[in-house]
C-alpha positions as CSV (number, residue, x, y, z in Angstrom):
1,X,63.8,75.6,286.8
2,X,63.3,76.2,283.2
3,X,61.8,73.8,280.4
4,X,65.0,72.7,279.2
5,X,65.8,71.9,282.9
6,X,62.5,70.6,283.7
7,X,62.7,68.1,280.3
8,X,66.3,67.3,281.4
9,X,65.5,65.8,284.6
10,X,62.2,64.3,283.5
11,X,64.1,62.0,281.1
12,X,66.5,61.3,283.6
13,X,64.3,60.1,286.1
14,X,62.3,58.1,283.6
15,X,65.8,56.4,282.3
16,X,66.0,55.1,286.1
17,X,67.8,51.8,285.1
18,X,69.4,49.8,288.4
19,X,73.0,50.4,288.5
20,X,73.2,47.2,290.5
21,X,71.2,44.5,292.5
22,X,71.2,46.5,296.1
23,X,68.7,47.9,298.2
24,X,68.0,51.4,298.9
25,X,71.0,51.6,300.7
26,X,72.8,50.5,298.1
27,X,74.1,47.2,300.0
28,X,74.8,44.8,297.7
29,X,72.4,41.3,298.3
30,X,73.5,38.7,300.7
31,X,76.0,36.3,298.6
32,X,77.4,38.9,296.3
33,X,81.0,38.8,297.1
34,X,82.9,39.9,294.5
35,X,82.7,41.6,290.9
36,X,81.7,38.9,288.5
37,X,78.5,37.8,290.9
38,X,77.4,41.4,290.8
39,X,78.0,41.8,287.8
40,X,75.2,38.9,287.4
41,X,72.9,39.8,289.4
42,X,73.0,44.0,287.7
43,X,72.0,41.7,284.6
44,X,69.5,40.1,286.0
45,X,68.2,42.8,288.1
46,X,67.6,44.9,284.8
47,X,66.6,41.7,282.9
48,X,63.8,40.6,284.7
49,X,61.8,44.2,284.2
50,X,62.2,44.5,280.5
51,X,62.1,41.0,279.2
52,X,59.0,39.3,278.9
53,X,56.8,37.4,275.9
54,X,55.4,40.2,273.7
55,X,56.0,41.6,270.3
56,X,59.4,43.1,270.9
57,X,60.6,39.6,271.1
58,X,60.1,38.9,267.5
59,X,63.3,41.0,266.8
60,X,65.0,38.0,268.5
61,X,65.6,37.2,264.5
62,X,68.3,39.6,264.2
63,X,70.5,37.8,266.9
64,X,71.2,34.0,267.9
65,X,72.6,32.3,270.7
66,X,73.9,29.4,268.5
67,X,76.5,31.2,266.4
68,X,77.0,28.6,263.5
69,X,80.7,29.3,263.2
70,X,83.5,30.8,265.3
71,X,84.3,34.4,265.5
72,X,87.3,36.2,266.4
73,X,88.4,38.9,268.4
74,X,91.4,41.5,267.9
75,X,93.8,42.2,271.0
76,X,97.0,42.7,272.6
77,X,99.4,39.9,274.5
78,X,98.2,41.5,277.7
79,X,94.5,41.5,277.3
80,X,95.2,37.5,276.1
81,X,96.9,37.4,279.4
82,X,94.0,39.5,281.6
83,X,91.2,37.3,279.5
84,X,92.4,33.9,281.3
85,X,93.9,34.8,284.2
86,X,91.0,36.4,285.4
87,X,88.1,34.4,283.4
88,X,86.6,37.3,281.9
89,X,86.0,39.7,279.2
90,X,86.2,43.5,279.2
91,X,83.1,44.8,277.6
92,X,83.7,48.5,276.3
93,X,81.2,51.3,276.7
94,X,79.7,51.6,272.5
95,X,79.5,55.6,273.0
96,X,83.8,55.3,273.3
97,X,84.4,53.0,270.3
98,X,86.4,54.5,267.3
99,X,83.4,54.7,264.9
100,X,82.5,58.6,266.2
101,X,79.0,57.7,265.0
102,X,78.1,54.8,267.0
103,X,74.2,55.1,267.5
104,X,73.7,58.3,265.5
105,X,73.5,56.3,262.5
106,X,70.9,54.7,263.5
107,X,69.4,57.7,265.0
108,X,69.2,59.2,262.0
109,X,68.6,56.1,260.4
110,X,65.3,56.0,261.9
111,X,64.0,59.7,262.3
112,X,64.3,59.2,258.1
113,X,61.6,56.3,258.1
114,X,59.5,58.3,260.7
115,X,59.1,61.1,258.4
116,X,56.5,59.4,255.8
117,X,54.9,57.8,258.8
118,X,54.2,61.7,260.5
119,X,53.0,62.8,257.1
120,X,50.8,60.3,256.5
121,X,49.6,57.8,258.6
122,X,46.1,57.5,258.9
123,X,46.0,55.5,262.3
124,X,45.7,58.6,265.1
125,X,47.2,56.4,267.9
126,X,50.3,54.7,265.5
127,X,51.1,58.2,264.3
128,X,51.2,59.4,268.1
129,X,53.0,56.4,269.1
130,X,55.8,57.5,266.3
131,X,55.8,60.8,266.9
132,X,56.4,60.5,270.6
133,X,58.9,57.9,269.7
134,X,60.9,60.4,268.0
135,X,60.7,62.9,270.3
136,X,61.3,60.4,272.8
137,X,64.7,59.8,270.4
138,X,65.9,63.2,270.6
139,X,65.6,63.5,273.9
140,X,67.3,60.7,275.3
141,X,70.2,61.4,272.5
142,X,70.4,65.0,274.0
143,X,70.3,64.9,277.2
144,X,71.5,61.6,279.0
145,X,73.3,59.1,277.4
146,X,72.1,55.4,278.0
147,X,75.5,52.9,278.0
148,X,75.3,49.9,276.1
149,X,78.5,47.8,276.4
150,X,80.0,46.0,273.5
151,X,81.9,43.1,273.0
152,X,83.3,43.3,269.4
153,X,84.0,40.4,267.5
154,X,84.4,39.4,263.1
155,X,84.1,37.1,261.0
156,X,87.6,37.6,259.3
157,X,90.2,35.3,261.1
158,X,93.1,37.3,259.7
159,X,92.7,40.7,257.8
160,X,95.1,43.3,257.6
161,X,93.0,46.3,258.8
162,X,92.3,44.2,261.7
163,X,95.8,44.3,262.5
164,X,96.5,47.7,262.2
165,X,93.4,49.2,264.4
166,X,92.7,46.5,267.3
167,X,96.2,45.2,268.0
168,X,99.5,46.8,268.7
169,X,102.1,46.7,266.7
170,X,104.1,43.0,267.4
171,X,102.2,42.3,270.0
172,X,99.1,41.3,268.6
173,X,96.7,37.8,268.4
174,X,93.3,36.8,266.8
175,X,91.4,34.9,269.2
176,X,89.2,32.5,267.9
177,X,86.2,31.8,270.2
178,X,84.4,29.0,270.1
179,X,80.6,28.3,268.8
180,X,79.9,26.8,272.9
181,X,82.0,29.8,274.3
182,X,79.6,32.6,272.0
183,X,76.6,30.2,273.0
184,X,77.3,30.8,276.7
185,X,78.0,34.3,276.4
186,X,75.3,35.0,273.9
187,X,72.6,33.3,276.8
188,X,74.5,35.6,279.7
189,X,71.0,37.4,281.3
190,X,70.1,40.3,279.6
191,X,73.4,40.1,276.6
192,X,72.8,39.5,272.9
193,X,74.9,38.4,270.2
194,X,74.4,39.7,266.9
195,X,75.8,40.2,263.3
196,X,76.3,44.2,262.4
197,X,74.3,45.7,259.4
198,X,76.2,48.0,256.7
199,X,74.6,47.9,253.8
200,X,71.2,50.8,253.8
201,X,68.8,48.7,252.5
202,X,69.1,46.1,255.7
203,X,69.8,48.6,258.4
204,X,66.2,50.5,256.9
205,X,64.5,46.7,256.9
206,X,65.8,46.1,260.8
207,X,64.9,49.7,261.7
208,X,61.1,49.4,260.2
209,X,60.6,45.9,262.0
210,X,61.7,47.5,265.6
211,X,59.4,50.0,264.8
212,X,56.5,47.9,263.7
213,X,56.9,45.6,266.4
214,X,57.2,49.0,269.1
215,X,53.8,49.5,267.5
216,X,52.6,46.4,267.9
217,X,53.6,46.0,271.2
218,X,51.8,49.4,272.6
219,X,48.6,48.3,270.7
220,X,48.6,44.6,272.6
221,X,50.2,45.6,276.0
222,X,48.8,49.5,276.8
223,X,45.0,49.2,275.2
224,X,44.8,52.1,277.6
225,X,46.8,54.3,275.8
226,X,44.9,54.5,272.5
227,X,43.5,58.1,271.9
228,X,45.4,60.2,274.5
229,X,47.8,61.8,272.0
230,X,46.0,64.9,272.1
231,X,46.0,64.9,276.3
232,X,49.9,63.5,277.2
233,X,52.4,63.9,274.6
234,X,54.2,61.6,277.0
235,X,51.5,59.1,277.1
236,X,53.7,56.2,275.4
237,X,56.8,56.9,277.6
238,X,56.4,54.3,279.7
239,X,56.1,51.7,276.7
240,X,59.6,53.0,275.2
241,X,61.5,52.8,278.9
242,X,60.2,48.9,279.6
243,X,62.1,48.0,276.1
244,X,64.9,50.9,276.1
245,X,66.8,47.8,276.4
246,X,65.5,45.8,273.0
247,X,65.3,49.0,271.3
248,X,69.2,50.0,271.9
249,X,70.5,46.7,271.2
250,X,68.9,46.2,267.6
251,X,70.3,50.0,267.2
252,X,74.1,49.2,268.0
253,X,73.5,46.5,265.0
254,X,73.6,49.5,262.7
255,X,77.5,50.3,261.1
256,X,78.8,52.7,259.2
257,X,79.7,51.1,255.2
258,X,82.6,52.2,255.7
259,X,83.2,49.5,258.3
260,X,82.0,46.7,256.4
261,X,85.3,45.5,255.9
262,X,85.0,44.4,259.6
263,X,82.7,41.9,259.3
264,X,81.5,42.6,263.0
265,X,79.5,40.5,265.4
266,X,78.8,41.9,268.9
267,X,77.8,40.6,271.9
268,X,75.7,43.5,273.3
269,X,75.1,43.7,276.9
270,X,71.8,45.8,279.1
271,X,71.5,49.3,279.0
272,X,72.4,51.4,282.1
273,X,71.7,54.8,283.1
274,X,75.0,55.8,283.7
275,X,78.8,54.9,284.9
276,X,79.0,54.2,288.4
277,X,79.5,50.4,287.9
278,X,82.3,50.7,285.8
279,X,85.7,49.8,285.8
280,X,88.0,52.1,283.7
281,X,91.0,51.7,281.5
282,X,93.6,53.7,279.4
283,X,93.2,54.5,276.1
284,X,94.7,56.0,273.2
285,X,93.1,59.8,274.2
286,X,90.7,59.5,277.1
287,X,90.0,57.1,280.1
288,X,87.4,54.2,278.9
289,X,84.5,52.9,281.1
290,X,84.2,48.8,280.9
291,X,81.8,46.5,282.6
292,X,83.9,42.5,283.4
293,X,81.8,39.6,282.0
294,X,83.0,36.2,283.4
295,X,83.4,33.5,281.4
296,X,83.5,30.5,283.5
297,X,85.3,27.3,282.7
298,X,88.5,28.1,280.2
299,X,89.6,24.6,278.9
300,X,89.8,24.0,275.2
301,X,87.0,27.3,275.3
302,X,89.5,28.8,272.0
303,X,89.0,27.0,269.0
304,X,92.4,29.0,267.7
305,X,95.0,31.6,268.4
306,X,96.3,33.4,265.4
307,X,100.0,35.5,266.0
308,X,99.9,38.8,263.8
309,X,102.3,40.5,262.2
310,X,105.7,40.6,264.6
311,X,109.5,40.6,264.1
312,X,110.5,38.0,266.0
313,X,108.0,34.9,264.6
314,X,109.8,32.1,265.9
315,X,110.3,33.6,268.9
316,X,106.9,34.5,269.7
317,X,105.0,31.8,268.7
318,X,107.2,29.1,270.9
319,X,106.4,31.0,274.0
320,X,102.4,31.9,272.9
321,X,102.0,27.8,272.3
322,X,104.0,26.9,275.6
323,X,101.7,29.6,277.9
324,X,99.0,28.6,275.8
325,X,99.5,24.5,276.1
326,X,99.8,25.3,280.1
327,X,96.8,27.0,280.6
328,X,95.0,24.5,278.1
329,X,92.6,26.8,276.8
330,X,93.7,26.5,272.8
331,X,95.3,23.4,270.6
332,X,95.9,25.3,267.6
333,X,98.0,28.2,267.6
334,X,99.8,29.0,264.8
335,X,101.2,32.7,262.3
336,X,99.0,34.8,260.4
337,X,102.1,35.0,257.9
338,X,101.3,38.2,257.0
339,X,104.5,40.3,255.9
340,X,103.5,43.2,257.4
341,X,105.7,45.4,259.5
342,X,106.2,48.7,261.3
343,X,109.5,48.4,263.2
């Protein structure tokens, strides 16, 4: 086996995240039945090793479980349809989004603060810690993919790009979710909710605190650590897998500027090691992998429905408000009046 091998597998035994809450024989525990329970119990499975009271929870400032207004998600008349008939949400794999730089940014993002950091940090054991960290950074990046799954949502309620990208053509809604629906998502095990960063100066701000606080935390958890740089270039491994987690989710905060127009909030789910819990579904050039995140209790859970751009207004908004009004999930549903069209 040669290094590249050897380094290959390494990392892809360290990344050993639980694909799902089963024993070695991958039976699923007594009282999982069905998808949305193991889908819970993955979550918590995964949560209850990398969670815990330590510096890395100070980054909690970059993401809320009380959202103080709604936000509003982009989709078709059958995902509206699949979201309440089945009481759930399809949460899309981040590395299959249409921004083709989804985590790179912040990749790159962060190997620029490490620079000054490797050329001149006094502190022995912070500028191993970084270093490793980097390497660490590359490594992971190039040769297994950790999946973070995304739940994208904005602050626009109507916006023209919005239409365009995230909604087909006639057939498309702006679902307003409400502040107790985000708060019950946003508290889901191991899930986080959290306003996207455009501009450089905060994404270099966010990106210096998770590093600070990855620092912190090694110093205060893994006292034995300090001064074996020079024996285990691996040595702080160990402290990057327990929050791969943390250290993901404040990364898939990072956007693209030329995204800002979005306004994008996302509720961010675990990190897992690979695809085998997924569920897949078609899209516009390959097949794309989806965890289901159950919402619970529907009624009134919408504080609005918004029609976009269609031919037949009238039309469509009598039967949204009737199938809406039966399921009694939304009061308000009215037109984005927008005189776009592309039929």
């Amino acid at each position: 086996m040669n290094k590249k091998a050897r380094t290959c597998r390494a990392i892809n035994e360290l990344l050993c995240i639980p694909r799902y809450a089963a024993d070695r024989d991958g039976i699923p525990p007594s009282g999982v039945e069905n998808s949305q329970n193991m889908f819970l119990a993955a979550t918590i499975c995964y949560t209850s090793q990398v969670y815990g009271d330590n510096d890395m929870r100070l980054l909690d400032s970059y993401f809320t479980n009380t959202p103080k207004d709604c936000l509003y998600h982009y989709t078709s008349f059958s995902s509206l349809l699949g979201i309440i008939s089945n009481k759930e949400l399809w949460i899309s794999d981040v590395h299959y989004m249409n921004d083709s730089r989804e985590m790179l940014q912040a990749c790159e993002a962060i190997e620029h603060l490490l620079e000054p950091i490797l050329a001149f940090e006094q502190d022995s054991d912070k500028k191993a810690l970084m270093w490793q960290f980097g390497k660490w950074l590359s490594n992971v990046r190039n040769y297994t993919r950790g999946h973070l799954f995304i739940f994208s949502l904005s602050e626009q309620m109507s916006i023209l790009s919005q239409w365009r990208s995230y909604t087909p053509h006639g057939k498309g809604v702006s679902i307003g979710f409400s502040r107790e629906l985000l708060s019950r998502l946003a508290t889901s095990p191991g899930f986080r909710l959290g306003r996207c960063l455009y501009q450089k100066k905060e994404q270099e701000q966010l990106l210096s605190d998770l590093l600070e606080k990855l620092w912190e935390t090694a110093r205060t958890e893994h006292t034995d650590l300090r001064g074996r740089y020079t024996i285990d270039k691996y040595s702080y491994t160990p402290v990057f897998l327990k929050h791969a987690t943390t250290i993901y989710q404040v990364m898939a905060l990072v956007k693209h500027e030329a995204f800002s127009e979005e306004r994008e909030w996302r509720l961010i789910s675990p990190m897992y090691s690979d695809l085998s819990p997924c569920n897949f579904r078609e899209g516009k050039s390959m097949l794309i992998p989806y965890i289901k995140c159950p919402i619970g209790q529907m009624q009134n859970m919408f504080s609005s429905v918004l029609l976009g751009p269609t031919p037949h207004t009238e039309l469509a908004l009598e039967s949204l408000t009737a199938y809406l009004a039966n399921s009694k999930v939304c009061d308000t549903i009215v037109s984005c009046g927008i005189p776009y069209r592309e039929w």
